[in-house]
C-alpha positions, 0 to 999 in steps of 0.5 A: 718200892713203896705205895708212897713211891708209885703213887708219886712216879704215877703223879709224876708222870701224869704232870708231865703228860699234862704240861706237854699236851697243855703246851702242844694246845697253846702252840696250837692256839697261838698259832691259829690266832697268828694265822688270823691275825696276818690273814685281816693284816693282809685283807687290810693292807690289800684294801688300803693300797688298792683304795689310795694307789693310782695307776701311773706309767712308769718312766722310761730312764736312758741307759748309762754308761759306766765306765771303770777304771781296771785294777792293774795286772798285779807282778809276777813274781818268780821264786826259785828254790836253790839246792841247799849246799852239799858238805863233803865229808872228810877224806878217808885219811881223816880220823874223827877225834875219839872221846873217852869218857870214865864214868864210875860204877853204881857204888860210887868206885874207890874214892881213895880214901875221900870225904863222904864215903861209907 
């Protein structure tokens, strides 16, 4: 590796150690003047609401009754699974028809003296 090539790994990296500290130091800040800044948020809102609130009792309110109306009880619906219908085979007196099928050899058989042959 050439001189050229360390000195700009080691710039390299010294750039990124400084961009994440620098960025670990502004979060810190930011944060520090976020905490401030609610802190005399809060002492100022906690004096403007004890300066203009006003003890009062409150009110009693009578309890109200409400009455609501029941969803109907929704209908049973029953379902039965039937068996599906049972074929009988045919009886041993019934042979099952017999295809024959005639397929020719891979050369193509004798064509008996047909057109595209050899």
């Amino acid at each position: 590796m050439n001189s050229i090539h360390r000195g700009g790994l080691m710039t390299a990296g010294i750039v990124a150690t400084l961009t994440i500290v620098g960025a670990f130091v502004v979060d810190g800040y930011v944060s520090g003047l976020k905490a401030a800044a609610q802190a005399t948020a809060s002492q100022q809102a906690t004096s403007s609401i004890s300066a203009t609130a006003t003890p009062t009792a409150t009110p009693t309110l009578e309890p109200e009754t409400v009455y609501v109306m029941p969803v109907p009880t929704p209908a049973v619906i029953k379902v039965t699974r039937t068996a599906k219908p049972v074929v009988v085979p045919p009886g041993p007196t019934a042979t099952p028809p017999v295809i024959h099928v005639i397929v020719p050899g891979p050369t193509g058989g004798d064509d008996a003296g047909g057109e595209g042959g050899d």
